[in-house]
N, C-alpha and C positions, 0 to 999 in steps of 0.2 A: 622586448623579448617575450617571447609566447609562453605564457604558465605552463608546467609539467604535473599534468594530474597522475594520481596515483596510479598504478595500472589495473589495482582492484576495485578500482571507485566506478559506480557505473557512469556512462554516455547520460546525455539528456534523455536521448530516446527512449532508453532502456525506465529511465527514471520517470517519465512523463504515461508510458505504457503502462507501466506498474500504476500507478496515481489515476489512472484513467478508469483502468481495469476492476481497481478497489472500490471506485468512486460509486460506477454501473450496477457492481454487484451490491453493493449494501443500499442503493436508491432501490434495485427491483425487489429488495429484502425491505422495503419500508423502514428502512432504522435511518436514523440522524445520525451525525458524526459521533455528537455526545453518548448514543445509547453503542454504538457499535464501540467508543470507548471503553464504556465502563465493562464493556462484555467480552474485551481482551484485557482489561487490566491498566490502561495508560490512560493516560490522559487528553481531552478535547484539543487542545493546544497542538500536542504531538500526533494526531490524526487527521488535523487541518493539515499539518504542514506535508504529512506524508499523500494525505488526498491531490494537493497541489504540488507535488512534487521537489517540491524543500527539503525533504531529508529521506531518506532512505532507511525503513525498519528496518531492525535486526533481525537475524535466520527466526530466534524465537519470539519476536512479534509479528514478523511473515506467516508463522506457521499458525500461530495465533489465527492470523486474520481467514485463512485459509479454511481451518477447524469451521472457522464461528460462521463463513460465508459460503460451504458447503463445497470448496475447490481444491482439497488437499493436492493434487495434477500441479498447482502450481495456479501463477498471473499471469502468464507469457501471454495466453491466449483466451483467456479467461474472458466469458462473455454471460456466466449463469445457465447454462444449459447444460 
């Protein structure tokens, strides 16, 4: 039997996009995981996972990351420009 995921949980897609997108913008910002950590407030641990798409921040660590990485528009398409 095929698992029934949530219907609010994201796709891979969605989730690997996001992680890719965070990933780009804070490498062309010269910060490490750790500093772009401590400069939303969470921990190194918790921003590996969301960089490789393991978990899925919440709206206010999204927006977080967002503020700190210059892209309030959102990650959809998020490229630093």
């Amino acid at each position: 039997m095929k698992p029934v995921s949530h219907p609010l949980s994201p796709d891979a897609e969605f989730r690997r996009r996001i992680a890719s997108n965070i990933r780009d913008l804070r490498r062309v910002r010269h910060l490490t995981q750790a500093e772009l950590a401590r400069r939303i407030g969470i921990r190194a641990g918790p921003m590996n996972a969301i960089e490789n798409g393991r978990h899925v921040p919440s709206g206010r660590v999204l927006f977080r990351l967002a503020d700190e990485l210059g892209v309030l528009g959102g990650f959809g398409n998020a490229r630093g420009e």
